[in-house]
C-alpha positions in Angstrom: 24.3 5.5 57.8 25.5 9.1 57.1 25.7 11.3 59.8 25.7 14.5 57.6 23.0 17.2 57.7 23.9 18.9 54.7 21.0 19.7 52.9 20.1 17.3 49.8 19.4 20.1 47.2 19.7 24.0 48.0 20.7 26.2 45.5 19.3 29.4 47.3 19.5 28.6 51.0 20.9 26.2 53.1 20.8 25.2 56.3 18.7 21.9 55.8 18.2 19.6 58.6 18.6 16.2 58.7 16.3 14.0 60.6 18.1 11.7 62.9 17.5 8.2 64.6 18.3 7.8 68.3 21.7 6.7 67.7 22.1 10.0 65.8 22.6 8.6 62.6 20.1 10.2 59.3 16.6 8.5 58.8 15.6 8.5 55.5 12.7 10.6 54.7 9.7 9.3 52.7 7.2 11.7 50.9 3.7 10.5 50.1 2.5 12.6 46.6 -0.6 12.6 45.0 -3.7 14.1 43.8 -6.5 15.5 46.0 -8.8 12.8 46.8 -6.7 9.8 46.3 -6.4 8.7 49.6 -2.7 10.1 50.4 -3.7 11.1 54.1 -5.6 8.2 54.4 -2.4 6.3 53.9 -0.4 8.8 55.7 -2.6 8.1 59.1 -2.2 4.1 58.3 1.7 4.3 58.3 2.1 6.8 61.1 -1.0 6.6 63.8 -0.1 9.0 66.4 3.6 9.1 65.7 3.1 12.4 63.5 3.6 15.9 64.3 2.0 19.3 62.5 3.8 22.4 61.7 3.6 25.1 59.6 6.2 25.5 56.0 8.4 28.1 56.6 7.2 31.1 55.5 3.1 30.0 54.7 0.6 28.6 56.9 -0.1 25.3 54.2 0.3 22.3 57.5 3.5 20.3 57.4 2.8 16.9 58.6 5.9 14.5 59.5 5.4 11.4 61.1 6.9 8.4 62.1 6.2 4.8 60.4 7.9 1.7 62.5 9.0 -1.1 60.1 8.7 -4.7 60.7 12.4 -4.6 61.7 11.7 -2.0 64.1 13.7 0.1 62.5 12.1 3.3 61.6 12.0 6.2 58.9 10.2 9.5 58.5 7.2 10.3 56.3 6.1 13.4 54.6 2.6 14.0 53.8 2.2 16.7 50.9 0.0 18.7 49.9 -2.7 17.0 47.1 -2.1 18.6 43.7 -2.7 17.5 40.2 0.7 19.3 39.0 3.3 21.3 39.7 2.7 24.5 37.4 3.1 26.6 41.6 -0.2 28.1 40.0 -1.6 27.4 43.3 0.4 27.6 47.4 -0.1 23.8 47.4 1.7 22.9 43.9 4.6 25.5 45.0 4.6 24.2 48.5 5.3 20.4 47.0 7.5 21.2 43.8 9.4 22.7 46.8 9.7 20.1 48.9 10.4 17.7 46.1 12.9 19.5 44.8 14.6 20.3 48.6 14.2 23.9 48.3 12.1 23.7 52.0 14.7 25.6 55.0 14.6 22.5 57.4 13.3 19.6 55.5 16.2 18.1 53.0 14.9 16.4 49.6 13.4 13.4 49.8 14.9 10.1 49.7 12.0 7.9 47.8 8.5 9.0 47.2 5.4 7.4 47.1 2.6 8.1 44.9 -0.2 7.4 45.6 -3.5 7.6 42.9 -7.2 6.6 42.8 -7.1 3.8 40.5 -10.8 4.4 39.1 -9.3 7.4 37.8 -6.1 5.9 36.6 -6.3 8.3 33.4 -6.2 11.6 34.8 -4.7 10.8 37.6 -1.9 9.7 35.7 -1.0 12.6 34.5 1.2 13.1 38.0 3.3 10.2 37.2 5.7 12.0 34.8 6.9 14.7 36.3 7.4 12.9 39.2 9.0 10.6 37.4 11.7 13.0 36.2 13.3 13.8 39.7 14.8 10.4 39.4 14.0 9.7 43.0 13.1 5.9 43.7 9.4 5.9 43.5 6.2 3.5 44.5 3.3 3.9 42.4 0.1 2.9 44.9 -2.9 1.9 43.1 -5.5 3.1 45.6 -8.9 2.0 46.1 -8.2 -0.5 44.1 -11.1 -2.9 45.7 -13.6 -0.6 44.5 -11.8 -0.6 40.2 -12.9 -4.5 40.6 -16.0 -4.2 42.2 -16.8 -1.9 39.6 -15.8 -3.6 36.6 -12.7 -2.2 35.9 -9.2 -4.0 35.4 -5.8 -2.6 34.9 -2.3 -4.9 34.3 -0.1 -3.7 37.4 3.2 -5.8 35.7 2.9 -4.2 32.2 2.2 -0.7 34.0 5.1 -0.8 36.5 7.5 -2.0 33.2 6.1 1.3 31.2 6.5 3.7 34.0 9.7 1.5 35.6 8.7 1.7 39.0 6.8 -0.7 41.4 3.4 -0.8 41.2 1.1 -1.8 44.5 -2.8 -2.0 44.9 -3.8 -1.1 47.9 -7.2 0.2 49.9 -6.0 2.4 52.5 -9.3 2.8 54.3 -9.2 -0.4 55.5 -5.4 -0.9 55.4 -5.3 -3.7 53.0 -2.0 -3.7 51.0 0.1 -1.9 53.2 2.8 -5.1 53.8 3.7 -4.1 50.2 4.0 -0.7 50.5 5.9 -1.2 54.2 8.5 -3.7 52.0 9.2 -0.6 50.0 9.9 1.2 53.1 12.4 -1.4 53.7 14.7 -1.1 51.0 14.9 2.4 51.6 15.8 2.2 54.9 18.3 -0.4 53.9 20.0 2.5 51.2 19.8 5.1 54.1 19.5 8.6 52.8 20.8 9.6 49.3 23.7 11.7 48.8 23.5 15.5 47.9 22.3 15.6 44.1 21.5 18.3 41.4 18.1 20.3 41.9 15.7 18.8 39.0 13.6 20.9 37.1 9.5 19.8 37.6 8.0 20.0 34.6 4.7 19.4 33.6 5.6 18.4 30.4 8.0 16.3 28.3 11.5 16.7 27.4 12.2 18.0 24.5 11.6 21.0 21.8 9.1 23.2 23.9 5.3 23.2 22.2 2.6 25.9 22.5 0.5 25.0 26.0 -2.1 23.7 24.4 -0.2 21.0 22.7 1.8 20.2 25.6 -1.1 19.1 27.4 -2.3 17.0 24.5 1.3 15.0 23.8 1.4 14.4 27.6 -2.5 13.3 28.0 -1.7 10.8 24.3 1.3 9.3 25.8 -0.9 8.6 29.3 -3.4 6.9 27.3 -1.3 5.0 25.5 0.5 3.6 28.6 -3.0 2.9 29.9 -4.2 0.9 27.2 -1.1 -1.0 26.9 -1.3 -2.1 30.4 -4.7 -3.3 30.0 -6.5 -0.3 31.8 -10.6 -0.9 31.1 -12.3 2.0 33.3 -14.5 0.8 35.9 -18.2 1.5 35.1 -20.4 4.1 37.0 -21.0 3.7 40.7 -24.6 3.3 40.8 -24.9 4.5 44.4 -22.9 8.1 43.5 -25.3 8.2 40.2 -28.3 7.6 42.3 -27.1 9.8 45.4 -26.3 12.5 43.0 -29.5 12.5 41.2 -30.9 13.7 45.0 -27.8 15.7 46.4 -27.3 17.6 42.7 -30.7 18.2 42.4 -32.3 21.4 41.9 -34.5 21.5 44.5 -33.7 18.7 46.7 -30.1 19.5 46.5 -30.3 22.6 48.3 -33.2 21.4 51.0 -30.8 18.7 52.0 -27.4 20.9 51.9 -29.6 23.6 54.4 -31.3 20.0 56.6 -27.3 18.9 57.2 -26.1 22.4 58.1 -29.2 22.5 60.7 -28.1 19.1 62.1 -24.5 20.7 62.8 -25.3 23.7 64.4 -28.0 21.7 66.3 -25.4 18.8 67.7 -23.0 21.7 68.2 -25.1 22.2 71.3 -26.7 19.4 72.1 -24.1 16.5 71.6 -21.4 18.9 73.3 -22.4 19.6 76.4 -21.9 16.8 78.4 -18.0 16.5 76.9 -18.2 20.0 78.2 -19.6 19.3 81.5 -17.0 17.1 81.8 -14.3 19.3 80.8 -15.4 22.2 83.4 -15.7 19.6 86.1 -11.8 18.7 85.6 -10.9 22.4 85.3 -13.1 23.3 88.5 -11.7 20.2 89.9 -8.2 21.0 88.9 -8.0 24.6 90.0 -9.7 23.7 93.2 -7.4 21.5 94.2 -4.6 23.9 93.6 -5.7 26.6 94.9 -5.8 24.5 98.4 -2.4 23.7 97.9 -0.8 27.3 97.6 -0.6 29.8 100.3 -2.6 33.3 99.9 0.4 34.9 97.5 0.9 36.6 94.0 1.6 32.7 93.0 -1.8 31.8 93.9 -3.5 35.0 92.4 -1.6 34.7 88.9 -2.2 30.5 88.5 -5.7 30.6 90.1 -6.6 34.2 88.8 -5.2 34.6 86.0 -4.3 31.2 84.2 -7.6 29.3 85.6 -9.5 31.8 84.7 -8.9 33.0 81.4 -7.5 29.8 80.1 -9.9 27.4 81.6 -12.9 29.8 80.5 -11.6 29.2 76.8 -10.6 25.5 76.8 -13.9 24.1 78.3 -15.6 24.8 74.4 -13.1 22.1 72.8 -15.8 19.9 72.4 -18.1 22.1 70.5 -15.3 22.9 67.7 -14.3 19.3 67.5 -18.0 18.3 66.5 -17.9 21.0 64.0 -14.7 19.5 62.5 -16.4 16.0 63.0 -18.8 17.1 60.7 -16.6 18.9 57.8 -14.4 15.9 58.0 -17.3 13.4 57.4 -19.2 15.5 54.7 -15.5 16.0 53.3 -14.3 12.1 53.2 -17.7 11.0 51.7 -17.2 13.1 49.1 -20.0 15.5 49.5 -18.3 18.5 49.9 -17.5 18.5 46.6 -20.8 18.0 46.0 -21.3 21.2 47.9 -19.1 23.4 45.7 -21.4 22.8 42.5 -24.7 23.7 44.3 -23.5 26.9 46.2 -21.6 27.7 42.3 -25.3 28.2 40.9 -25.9 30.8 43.2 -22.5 32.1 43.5 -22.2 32.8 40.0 -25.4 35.1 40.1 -22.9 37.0 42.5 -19.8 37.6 40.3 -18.0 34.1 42.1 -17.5 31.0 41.1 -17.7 27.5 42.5 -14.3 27.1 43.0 -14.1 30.0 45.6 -16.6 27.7 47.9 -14.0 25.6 49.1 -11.8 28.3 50.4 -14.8 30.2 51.8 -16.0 26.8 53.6 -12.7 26.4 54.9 -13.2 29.6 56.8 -15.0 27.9 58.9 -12.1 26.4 60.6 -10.2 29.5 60.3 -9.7 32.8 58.1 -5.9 32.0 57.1 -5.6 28.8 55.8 -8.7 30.1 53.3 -6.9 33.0 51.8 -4.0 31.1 50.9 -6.2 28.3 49.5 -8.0 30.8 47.1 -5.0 30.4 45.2 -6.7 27.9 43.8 -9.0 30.3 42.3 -7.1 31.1 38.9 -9.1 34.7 38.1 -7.2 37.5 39.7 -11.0 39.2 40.5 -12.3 36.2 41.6 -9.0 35.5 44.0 -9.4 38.9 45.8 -12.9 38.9 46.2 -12.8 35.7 47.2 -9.9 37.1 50.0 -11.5 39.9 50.5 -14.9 37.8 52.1 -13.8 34.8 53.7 -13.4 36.8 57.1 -17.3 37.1 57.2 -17.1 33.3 57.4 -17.5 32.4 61.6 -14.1 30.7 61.8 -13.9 28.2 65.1 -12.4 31.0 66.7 -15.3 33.0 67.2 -17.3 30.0 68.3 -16.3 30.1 71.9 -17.7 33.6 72.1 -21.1 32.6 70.1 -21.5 29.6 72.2 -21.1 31.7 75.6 -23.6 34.6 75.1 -25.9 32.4 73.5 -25.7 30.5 76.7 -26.0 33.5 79.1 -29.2 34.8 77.2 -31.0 32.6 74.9 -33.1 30.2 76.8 -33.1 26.6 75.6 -36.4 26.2 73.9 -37.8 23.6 71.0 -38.3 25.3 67.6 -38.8 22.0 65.3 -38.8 19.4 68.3 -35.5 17.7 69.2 -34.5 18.7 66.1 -33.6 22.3 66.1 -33.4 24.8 69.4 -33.5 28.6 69.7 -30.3 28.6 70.4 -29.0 26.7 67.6 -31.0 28.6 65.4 -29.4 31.4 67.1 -25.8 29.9 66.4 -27.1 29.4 62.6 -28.6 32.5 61.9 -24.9 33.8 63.1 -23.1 31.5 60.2 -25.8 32.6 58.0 -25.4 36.2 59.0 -21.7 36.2 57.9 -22.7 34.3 54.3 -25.0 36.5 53.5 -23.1 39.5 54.3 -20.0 38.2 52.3 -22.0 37.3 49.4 -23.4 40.5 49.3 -20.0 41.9 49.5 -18.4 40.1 46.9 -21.6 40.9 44.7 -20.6 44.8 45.2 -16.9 44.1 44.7 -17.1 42.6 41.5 -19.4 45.5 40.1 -17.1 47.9 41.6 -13.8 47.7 42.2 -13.0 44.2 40.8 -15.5 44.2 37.0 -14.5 42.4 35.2 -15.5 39.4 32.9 -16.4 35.9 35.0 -15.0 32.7 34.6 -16.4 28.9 34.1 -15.8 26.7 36.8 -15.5 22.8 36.3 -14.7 20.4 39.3 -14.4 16.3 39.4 -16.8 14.5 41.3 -15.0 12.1 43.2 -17.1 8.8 43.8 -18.9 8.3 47.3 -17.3 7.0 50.2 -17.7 5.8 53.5 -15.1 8.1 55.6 -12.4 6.4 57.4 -12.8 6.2 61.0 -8.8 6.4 61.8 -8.7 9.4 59.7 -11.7 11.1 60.8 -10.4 10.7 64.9 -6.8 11.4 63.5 -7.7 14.6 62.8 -9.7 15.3 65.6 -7.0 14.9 67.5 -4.9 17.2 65.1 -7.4 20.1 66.5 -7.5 19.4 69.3 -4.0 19.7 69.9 -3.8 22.7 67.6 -6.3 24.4 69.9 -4.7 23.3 73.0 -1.6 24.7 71.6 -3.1 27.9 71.1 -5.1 28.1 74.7 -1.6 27.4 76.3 0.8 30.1 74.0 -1.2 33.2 72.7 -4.3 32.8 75.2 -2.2 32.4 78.4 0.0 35.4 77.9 -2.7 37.6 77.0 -4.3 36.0 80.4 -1.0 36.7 82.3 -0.4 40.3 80.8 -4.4 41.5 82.2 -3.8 39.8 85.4 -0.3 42.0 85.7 -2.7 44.9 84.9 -5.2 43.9 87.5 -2.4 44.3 90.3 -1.2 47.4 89.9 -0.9 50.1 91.0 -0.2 48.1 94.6 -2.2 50.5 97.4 -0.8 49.9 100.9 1.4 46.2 99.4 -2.1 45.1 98.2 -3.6 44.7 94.5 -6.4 47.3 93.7 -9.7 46.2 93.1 -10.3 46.0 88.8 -12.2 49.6 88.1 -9.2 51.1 89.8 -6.5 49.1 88.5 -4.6 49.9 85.2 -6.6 47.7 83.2 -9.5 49.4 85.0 -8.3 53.2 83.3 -7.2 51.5 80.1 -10.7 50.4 79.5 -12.7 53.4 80.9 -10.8 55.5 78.5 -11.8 53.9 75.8 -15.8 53.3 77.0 -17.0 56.6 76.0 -16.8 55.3 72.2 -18.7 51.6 72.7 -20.9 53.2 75.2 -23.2 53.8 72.4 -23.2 50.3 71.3 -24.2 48.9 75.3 -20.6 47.8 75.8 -18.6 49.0 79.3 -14.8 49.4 79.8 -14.4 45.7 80.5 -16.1 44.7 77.1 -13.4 47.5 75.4 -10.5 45.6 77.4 -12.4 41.9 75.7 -12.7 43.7 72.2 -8.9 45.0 72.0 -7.3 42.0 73.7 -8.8 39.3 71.1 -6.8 41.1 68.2 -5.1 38.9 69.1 -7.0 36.1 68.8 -11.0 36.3 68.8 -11.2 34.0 71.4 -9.2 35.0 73.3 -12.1 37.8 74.6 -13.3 34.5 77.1 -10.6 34.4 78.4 -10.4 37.9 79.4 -13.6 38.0 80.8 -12.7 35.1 82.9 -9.8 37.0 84.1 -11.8 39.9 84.6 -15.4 38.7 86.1 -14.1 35.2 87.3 -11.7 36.0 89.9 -13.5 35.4 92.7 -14.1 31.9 92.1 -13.3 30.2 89.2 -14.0 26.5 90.2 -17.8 27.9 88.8 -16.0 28.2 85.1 -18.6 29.3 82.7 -21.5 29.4 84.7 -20.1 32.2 86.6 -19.0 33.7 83.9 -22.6 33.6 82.1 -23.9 35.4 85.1 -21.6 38.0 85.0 -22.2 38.7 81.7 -25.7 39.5 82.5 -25.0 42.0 84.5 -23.2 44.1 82.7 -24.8 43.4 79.3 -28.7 43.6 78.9 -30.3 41.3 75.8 -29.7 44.1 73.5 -25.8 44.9 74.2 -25.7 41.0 74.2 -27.1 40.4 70.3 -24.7 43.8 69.5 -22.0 41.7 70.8 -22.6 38.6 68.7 -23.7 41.1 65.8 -19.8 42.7 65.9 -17.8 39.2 66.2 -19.7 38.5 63.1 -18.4 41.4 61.4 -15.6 42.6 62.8 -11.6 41.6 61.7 -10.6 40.9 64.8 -7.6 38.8 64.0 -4.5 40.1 63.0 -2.4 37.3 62.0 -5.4 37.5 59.4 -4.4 40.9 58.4 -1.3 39.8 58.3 -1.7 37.0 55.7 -4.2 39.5 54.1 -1.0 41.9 53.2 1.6 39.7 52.2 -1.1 37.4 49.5 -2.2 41.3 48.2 1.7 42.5 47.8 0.7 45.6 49.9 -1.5 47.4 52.3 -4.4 48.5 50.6 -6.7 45.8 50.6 -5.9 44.9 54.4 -6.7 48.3 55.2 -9.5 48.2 53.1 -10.9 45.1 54.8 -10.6 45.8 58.4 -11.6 49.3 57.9 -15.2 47.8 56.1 -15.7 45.2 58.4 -15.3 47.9 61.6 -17.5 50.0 60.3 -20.3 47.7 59.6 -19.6 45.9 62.6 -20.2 49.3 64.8 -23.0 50.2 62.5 -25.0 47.0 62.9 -24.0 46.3 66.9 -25.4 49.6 67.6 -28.8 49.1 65.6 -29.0 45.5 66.8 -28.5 47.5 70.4 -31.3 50.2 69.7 -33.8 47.7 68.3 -33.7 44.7 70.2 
């Protein structure tokens, strides 16, 4: 095999690396394509398992995920999961992201040497719409019929030989939630890794419509959509009739009334599990953290060593990781409700009531999303076509509780909401406490966007229209896949951003040195740092050592745990959160408390947010904007919730 690492197509920048084999030779690299909902990832996490690692495209915060498939030769070659899309028009950061990649422009990730496509044969239609313009990069390419149990099971029938000699590709079925097909799709793999990587070639041109004298847009769309249908009913293509189970399932979940009853029962049974399924995963976690710095401490001598891994490190970071298990349920949940296809079901209730508010449906995904965190959302509300719509959409999805702030919610609620049954084992105070925090940030960005798009973003609204992928039973693989994806995201974060903001306050704990010995924390610089800012969150029941929290998690929201584990745990943190639930009580009574909880909900504390914020609204003014709204009503509200409660 070639040994070079020039880059496959780069017209504008180069510098494209090639992915090597252990004897340093280039592995071919495979990219899986498709359209959303087809089962690409599904396939993706059957190929790879753990072998796969997740980065960020340069330049955007859309996931990269490469992994690693071993052939039955033992050989091996690189995958590419892409983003789903239904073209490549780049009206949207995930059709630019994977014309991109397709097309090699990506700094560190050469063109691809094969592709595989991958559609949901129930939709063979529209789904082959994709086909063509893929088609046109001349790359070899496996069409994978997906799902493809479920086309016969429902009726339907499609001639895979006629459809692979119209299209001139291979054609596979597959059903990639329970890994049936894959020996064809792994002999594919094969004879790519047997032609090693391509050589350099011209940068195609994605189109998203055929060769020839250019049409008006509305009759490109029609040629393309005639010649599809032709090619399906030449190879036989009969569309598989209705599921009965979605039509009866969506009778209920679409409904209405019931519709939204159930949508509000589910989001109940999260917030409740949050709380009760986590804590003995958390129990378990502090026990190894106690255990762990414990241990260490009796190891190292009484020095600055000691103080900055058992003080500092054990502390703040151990304060933060111990709540892993509470945001992997709630990702446990979105995956589950987001494989089975409900989530989509989601979209069209909350659009009848977004609508009323100047949004529309298609702004619920990248709002939902926020859940899991701010940034990814505002690049996903690309997908929201209306300009107005886009930046009110951006403008919002802050409010959302991202997992970030969870840590925080979950330990105040803790220190001062007793445990008690509201609706038996079925919902506690302090999950209600936990929902009517999600709830609080909904409601406040709905009324916000309502405002916004009477104010400064009027303007005329637009239709939405979504389609309803069937139900299905989530895949297990995929579901713990990407529970482990999190996990190690979080753990990534807990051991880069959250330790050096834990080792930076412990430096400030130590100085200034009185007599070769630290000072004690009110007269240490982090001490005067924070007292000279207390006089303006005074009013809101907040000390200095709340200030020093507030300002540190700017850099990540977080991150405030861990300070406060720096700052209160020091003495002994083998008690982990316990400790640090008393000491919150005594420098916060209930009222400072709820102001607390009050301000994470509103306040932009996240500047990698106002980062993104800038660069998707070409300028400062609507960052600025933004933060400078959600401080003030943040403030505002933390100081009534303060004076009332």
């Amino acid at each position: 095999m070639a040994n070079s690492t020039a880059p496959s197509c780069h017209p504008d920048q180069g510098g494209s690396v090639a992915l090597l084999d252990e004897n340093g030779d280039a592995k071919p690299l495979v990219a899986l394509v498709g359209p959303p909902n087809a089962g690409k990832s599904t396939l993706f996490n059957q190929l790879t398992g753990l072998r796969q690692k997740v980065a960020n495209y340069p330049g955007v915060t859309v996931e990269k995920h490469v992994g690693t498939t071993i052939l039955p030769d033992h050989r091996t070659l690189e995958l590419v999961d892409l983003p789903g899309v239904n073209g490549f028009s780049a009206r949207s950061l995930d059709e630019r992201v994977t014309r991109d990649v397709l097309e090699g422009r990506v700094e560190g990730l050469r063109a691809p040497d094969a592709l595989v496509l991958i559609v949901d044969s129930t939709r063979l239609e529209t789904q082959l719409m994709l086909v063509e313009p893929v088609l046109e990069l001349g790359i070899p390419t496996l069409l994978v019929l997906n799902m493809a149990d479920e086309l016969e099971q429902r009726g339907g029938a499609v001639r895979d030989d006629i459809l692979a000699e119209r299209l001139g590709v291979d054609v596979v079925r597959t059903n990639a939630r329970l890994g049936e097909g894959l020996d064809e799709v792994r002999h594919f793999l094969v004879g790519v890794a047997d032609r090693g990587p391509l050589p350099p070639r011209p940068c195609p041109a994605l189109s998203n419509v055929p060769r020839g004298t250019p049409l008006p847009m509305v009759d490109q769309f029609a040629v393309r959509r005639r010649h599809i249908a032709e090619i399906g009913r030449a190879a036989g293509f009969v569309p598989p009739s209705p599921s009965r189970l979605t039509e009866r399932l969506d009778s209920v979940f679409l409904h209405r009334i019931w519709g939204p009853l159930i949508f509000l029962v589910v989001v109940v049974l999260v917030f409740q599990s949050i709380f009760t399924w986590a804590s003995p995963a958390m129990d378990a976690v502090q026990g190894v953290v106690a255990w762990s710095g414990g241990w260490l401490g009796r190891l190292l001598p009484d020095s600055w060593i000691r103080s900055l891994l058992i003080d500092g490190v054990w502390a703040g970071v151990g304060s933060v990781v111990v709540f892993l298990p509470q945001i992997l349920i709630l990702f446990l949940f979105l995956g589950v409700l987001e494989d089975s296809g409900y989530m989509a079901r989601a979209a069209v209730i909350a659009d009848r009531m977004m609508y009323r508010v100047g949004l529309q449906g298609r702004a619920f995904l990248p709002l939902l999303s926020g859940y899991a965190c701010a940034i990814p959302a505002i690049l996903a509300a690309r997908t929201v076509e209306d300009e107005r719509d886009r930046l009110a959409t951006i403008f919002v999805t802050p409010f959302m509780t991202c997992s970030a702030r969870l840590p925080v919610y979950a330990l105040l609620i803790a220190a001062f909401i007793p445990e008690r049954p509201i609706l038996g084992p079925f919902l506690g105070t302090r999950a209600a406490t936990l929902l009517g925090l999600y709830a609080l940030g909904a409601l406040i960005a709905i009324a916000t966007a309502a405002v916004l798009r009477r104010t400064l973003l009027r303007g005329k609204r637009s239709s939405f229209f979504m389609e309803l992928p069937p139900y299905r039973i989530p895949s297990g693989r995929s579901i713990l896949l990407r529970l482990y994806d999190r996990s190690r995201i979080f753990l990534r974060r807990a051991g880069t951003t959250i330790l050096a903001v834990a080792v930076i306050l412990w430096a400030l704990t130590q100085v200034p040195q009185i007599n070769g010995a630290p000072p004690s924390i009110d007269d240490s610089l982090l001490g005067r740092l924070g007292q000279t800012i207390e006089p303006v969150i005074r009013p809101l029941g907040f000390d200095w050592t709340i200030g020093v929290g507030l300002i540190s998690s700017l850099a990540a929201r977080e991150v405030i745990v861990g300070t406060l584990g720096t700052l209160y745990g020091v003495e002994d943190p083998t008690q982990g959160s316990l400790q640090l639930q008393e000491a919150l009580k005594s420098h916060l009574d209930l009222g400072a408390a709820v102001g607390l909880l009050v301000f994470f909900a509103f306040a932009l504390q996240c500047t990698s947010t106002i980062a993104v914020m800038r660069r998707e609204t070409a300028g400062w003014k609507w960052p600025i904007l933004q933060f400078s709204y959600m401080l003030v009503l943040a403030y505002g509200f933390s100081f009534l919730a303060n004076w009332l409660v």
